[in-house]
C-alpha positions as CSV (number, residue, x, y, z in Angstrom):
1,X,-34.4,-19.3,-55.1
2,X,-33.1,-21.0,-51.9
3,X,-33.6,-20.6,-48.2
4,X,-30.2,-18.3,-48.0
5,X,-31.8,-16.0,-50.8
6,X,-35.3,-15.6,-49.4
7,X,-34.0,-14.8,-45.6
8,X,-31.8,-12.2,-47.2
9,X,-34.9,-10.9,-48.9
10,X,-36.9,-11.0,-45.5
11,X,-34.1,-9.5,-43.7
12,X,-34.0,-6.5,-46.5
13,X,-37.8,-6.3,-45.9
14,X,-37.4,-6.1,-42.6
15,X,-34.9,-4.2,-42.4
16,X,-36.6,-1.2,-44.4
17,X,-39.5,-1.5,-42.5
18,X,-37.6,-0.9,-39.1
19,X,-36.2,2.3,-40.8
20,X,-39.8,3.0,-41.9
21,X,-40.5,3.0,-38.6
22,X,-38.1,4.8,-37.3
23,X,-37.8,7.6,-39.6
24,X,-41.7,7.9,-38.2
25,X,-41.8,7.4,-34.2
26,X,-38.0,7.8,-33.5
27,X,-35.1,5.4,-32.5
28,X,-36.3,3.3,-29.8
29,X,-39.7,4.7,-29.9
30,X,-42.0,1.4,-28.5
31,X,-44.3,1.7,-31.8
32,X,-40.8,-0.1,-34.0
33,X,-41.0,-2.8,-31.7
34,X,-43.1,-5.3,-34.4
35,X,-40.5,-3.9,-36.7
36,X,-37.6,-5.0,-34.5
37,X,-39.2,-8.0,-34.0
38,X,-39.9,-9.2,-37.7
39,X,-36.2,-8.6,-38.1
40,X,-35.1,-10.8,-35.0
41,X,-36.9,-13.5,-36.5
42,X,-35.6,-12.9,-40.0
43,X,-32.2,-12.7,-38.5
44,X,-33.1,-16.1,-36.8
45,X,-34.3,-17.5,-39.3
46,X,-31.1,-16.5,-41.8
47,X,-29.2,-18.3,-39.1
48,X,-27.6,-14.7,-37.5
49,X,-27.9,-15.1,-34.1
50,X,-25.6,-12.9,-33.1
51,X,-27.2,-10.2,-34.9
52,X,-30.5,-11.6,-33.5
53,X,-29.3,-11.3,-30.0
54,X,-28.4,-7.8,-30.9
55,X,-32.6,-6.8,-31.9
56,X,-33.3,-8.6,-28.8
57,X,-31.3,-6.7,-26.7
58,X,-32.2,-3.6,-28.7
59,X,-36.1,-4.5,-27.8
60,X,-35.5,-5.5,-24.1
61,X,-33.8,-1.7,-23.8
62,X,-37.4,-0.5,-25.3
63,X,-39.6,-2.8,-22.9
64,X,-37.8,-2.1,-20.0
65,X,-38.1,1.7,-20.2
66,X,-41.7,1.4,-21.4
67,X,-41.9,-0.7,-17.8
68,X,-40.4,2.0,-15.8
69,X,-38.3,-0.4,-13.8
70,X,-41.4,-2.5,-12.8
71,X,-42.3,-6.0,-13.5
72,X,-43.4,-6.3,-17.0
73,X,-44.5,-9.8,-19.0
74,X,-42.6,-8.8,-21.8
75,X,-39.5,-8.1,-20.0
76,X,-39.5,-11.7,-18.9
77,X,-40.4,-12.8,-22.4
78,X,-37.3,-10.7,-23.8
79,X,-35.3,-12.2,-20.9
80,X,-36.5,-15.7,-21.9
81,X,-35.7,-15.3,-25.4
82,X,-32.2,-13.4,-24.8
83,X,-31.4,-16.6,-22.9
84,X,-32.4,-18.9,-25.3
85,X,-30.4,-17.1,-28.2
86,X,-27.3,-17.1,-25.9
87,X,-27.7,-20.7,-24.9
88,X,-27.6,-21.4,-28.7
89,X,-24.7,-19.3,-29.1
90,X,-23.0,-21.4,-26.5
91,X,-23.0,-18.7,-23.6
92,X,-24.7,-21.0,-20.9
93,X,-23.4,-18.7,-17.9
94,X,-25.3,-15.6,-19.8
95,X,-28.6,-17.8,-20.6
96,X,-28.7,-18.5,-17.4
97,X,-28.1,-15.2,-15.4
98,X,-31.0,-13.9,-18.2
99,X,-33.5,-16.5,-17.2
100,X,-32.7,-15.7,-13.2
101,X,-33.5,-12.4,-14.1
102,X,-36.6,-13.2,-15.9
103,X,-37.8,-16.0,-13.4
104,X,-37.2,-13.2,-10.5
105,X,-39.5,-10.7,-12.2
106,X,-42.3,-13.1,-12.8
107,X,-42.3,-14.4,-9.5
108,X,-42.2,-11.1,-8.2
109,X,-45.1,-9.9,-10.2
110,X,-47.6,-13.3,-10.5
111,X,-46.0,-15.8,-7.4
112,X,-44.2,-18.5,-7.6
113,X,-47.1,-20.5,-8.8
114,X,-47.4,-19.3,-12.3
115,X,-46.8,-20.8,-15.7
116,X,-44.0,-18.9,-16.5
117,X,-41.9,-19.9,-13.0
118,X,-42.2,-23.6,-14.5
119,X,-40.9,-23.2,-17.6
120,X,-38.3,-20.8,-16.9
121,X,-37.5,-22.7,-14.0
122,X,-36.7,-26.1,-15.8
123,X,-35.0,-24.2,-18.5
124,X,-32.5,-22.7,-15.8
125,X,-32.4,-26.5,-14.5
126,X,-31.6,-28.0,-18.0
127,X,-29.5,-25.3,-18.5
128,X,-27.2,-26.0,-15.0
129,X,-27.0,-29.7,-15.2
130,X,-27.0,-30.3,-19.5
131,X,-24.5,-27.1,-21.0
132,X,-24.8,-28.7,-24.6
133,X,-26.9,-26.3,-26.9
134,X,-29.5,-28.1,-28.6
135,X,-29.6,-28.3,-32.7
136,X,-33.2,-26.5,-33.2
137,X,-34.1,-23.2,-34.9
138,X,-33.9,-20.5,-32.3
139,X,-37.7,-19.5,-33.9
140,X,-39.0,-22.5,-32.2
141,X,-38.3,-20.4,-29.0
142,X,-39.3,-17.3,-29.4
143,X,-42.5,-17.7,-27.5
144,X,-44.4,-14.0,-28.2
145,X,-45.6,-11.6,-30.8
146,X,-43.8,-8.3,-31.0
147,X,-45.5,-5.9,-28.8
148,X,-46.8,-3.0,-30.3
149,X,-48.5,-0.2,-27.8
């Protein structure tokens, strides 16, 4: 079987395990985050990103209300990788009002010295001066394991 056929497998996996989930904790419940997660990166991996972008939306909605409307790490890291899919997708003025967003919070939370102000911060730099999306797997972006409370 070919690359096609074994990401539709994953994604079917996936996909059953997110209902899994569900059908246990509830829609949106933060324990079906590694569940949303698996099938963002099977999505990613099958070359979906729109549907991709979708999960990560779907698990930035789930972080954000687990943060409370504080500063949370993986907010930013949502925000990172929701940029980074819609850089890819060829929405450069979206990747980078996501990485603002995410570079704000971090320096908020940690200072403007920390590790994640210099990579977000060249990535919004890139990002203003270079539009083109570059030809690599989304995957090689996604930069954190799923949280799971």
């Amino acid at each position: 079987m070919g690359d096609i056929g074994r990401h539709a497998d994953a994604i079917a996996i996936a996909e059953r395990a997110l209902a899994q989930s569900e059908a246990v904790y509830g829609v949106g419940a933060p324990s079906t985050l590694g569940a949303i997660g698996a099938l963002l990166v099977a999505h990613t991996e099958g070359g979906d990103l729109e549907e991709a972008l979708r999960l990560i939306d779907r698990s930035l909605a789930i972080e954000r209300r687990l943060a409370a409307g504080g500063d949370s790490y993986n907010v930013v890291s949502d925000l990172n990788n929701r940029a980074l899919a819609q850089q890819q997708l060829g929405r450069t003025d979206l990747a980078v009002a996501s990485w603002d967003e995410g570079l704000v919070m971090a320096r908020r939370a940690l200072g403007a010295d920390i590790p994640v102000d210099v990579v977000l911060g060249e990535q919004l730099r890139q990002s203003a001066s270079a539009p083109e999306v570059e030809s690599r797997s989304a995957t090689d972006h996604f930069d954190h394991e799923p949280f799971v409370p």
